[in-house]
C-alpha positions as CSV (number, residue, x, y, z in Angstrom):
1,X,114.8,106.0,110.1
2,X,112.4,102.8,110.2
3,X,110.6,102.2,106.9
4,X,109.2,99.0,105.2
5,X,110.2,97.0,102.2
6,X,108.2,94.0,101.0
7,X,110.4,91.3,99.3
8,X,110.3,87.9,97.5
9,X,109.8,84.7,99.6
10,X,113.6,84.0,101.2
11,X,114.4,87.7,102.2
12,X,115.0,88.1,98.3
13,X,115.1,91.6,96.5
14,X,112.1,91.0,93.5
15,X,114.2,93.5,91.3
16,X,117.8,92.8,92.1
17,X,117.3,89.2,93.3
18,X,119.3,90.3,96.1
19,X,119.0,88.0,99.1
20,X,118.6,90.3,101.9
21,X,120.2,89.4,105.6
22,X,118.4,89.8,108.3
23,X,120.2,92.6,111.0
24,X,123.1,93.2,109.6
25,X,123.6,96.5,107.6
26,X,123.9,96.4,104.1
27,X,125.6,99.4,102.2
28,X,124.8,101.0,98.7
29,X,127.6,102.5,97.2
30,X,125.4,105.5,96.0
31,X,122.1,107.0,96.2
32,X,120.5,107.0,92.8
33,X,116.4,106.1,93.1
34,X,116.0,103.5,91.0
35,X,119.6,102.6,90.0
36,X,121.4,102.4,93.3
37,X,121.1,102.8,96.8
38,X,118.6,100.5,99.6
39,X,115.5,101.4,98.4
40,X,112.5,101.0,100.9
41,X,108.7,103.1,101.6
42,X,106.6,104.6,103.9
43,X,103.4,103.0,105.1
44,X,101.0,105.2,102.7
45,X,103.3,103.6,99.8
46,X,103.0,100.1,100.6
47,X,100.0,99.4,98.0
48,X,102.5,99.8,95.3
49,X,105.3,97.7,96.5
50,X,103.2,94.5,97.4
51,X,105.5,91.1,97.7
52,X,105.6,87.8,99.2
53,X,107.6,89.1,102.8
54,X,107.1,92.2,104.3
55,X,109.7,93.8,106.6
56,X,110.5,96.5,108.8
57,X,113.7,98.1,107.7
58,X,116.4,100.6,109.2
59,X,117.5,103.2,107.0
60,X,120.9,105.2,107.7
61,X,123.0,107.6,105.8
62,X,122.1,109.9,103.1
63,X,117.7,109.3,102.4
64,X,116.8,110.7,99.7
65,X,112.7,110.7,99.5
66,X,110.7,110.4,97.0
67,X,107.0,110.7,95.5
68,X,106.8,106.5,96.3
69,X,109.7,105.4,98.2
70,X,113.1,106.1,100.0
71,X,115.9,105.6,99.0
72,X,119.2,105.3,101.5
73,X,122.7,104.8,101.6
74,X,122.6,101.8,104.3
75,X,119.6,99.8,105.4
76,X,119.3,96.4,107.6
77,X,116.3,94.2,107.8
78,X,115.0,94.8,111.4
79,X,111.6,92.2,111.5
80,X,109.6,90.4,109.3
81,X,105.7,91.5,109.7
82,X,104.2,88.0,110.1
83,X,101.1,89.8,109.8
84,X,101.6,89.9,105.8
85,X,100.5,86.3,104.4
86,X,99.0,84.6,102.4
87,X,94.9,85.1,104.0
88,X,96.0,88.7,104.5
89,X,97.1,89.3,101.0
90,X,93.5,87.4,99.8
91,X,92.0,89.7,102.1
92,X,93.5,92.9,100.2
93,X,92.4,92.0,97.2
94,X,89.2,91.4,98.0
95,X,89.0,94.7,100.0
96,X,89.9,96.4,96.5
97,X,86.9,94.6,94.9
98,X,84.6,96.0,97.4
99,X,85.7,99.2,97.0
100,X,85.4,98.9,93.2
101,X,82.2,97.2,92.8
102,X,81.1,100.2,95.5
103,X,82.8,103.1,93.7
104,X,82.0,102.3,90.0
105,X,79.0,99.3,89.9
106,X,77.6,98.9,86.6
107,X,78.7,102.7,85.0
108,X,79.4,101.7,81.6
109,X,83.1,102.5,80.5
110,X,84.0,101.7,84.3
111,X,82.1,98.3,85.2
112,X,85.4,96.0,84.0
113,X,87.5,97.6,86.2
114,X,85.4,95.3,88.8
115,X,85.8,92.2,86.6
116,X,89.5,92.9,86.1
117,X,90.2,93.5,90.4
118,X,88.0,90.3,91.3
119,X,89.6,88.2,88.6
120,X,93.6,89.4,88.9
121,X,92.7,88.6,93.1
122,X,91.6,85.0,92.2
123,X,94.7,85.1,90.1
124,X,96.7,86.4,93.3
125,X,97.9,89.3,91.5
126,X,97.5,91.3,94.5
127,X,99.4,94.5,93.3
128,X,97.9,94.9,89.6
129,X,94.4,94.2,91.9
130,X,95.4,97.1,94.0
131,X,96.6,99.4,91.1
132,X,93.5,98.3,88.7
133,X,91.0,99.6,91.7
134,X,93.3,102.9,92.2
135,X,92.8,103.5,88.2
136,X,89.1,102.8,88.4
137,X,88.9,105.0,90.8
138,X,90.7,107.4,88.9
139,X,88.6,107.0,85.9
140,X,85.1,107.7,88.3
141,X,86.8,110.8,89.7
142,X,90.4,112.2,88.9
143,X,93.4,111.8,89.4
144,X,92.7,112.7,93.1
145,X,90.8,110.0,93.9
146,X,93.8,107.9,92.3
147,X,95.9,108.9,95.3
148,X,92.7,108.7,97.5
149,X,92.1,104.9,96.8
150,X,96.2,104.5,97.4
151,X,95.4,105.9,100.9
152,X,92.3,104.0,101.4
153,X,94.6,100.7,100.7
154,X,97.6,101.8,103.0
155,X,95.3,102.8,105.6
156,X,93.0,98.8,105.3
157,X,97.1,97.5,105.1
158,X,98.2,99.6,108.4
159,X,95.1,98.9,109.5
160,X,95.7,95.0,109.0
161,X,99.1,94.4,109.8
162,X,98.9,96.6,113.1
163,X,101.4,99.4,111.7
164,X,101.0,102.9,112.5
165,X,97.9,103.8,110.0
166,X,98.9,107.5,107.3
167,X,97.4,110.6,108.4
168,X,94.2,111.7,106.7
169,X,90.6,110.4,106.4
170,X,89.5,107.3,103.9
């Protein structure tokens, strides 16, 4: 199965500090999301993964999937998408200020949720600046439009990084 996981600069895992090589198989001795096992996504969850490298990965064995993410009992780096850098991350989070400043504007209650994305992307915290815009969105709409604004960023990202874009319309 070929999935994606994004990683710190050097190939290394951001919660294990694993340093990942790059086609050779690597082997989880269970499958437990979150506690053991080669954990990975599909393109509709990259928005909530966001890291320095992004990569194609390989997943074999047992998969178990989940609401965010896969979770395997082997995996093995297969590419790096050169695509993701620096301008392109920059580019993300200013793609989520558009989209907030469009969606919310001046509503009172909602209008520092365009503050907070525009200010964590000049900080280059492109992750909380994708998640702040999803809960904006939320806020203006339901929880719905949470999962809507989730797509919206997968699809720019697939979009972006020339990956196969997840079904459904923005």
């Amino acid at each position: 199965m070929i999935a994606y996981k994004f990683l710190d600069v050097g190939g290394v895992a951001p919660f294990t500090r694993f340093r990942w090589p790059v086609d050779e198989w690597v082997e989880a001795s269970s499958v437990d999301p979150c506690l053991a096992g080669i954990h990975a996504c599909r393109v509709e969850h990259l928005p909530m993964w966001l890291a320095a490298e992004l990569w194609e990965i390989d997943l074999d064995g047992d998969v178990v999937e989940q609401e965010r993410k896969l979770v395997a009992q082997r995996g093995r780096l297969a590419r790096r998408i050169d695509a993701w850098n620096d301008e392109a991350a920059v580019d993300f989070g200013r793609f989520c200020a558009r989209r907030t400043r469009t969606r919310v504007g001046f509503l009172p209650g909602l209008s520092g949720y365009v503050g907070d994305v525009e200010r964590f992307t000049a900080q280059r915290r492109f992750p909380i600046a994708g998640f702040a815009a999803a809960r904006a969105a939320e806020r203006h709409g339901g929880p719905a439009a949470y999962e809507e604004e989730r797509l919206a960023q997968a699809r720019w990202l697939a979009l972006r990084l020339g990956l196969e874009a997840p079904g459904g319309r923005e």
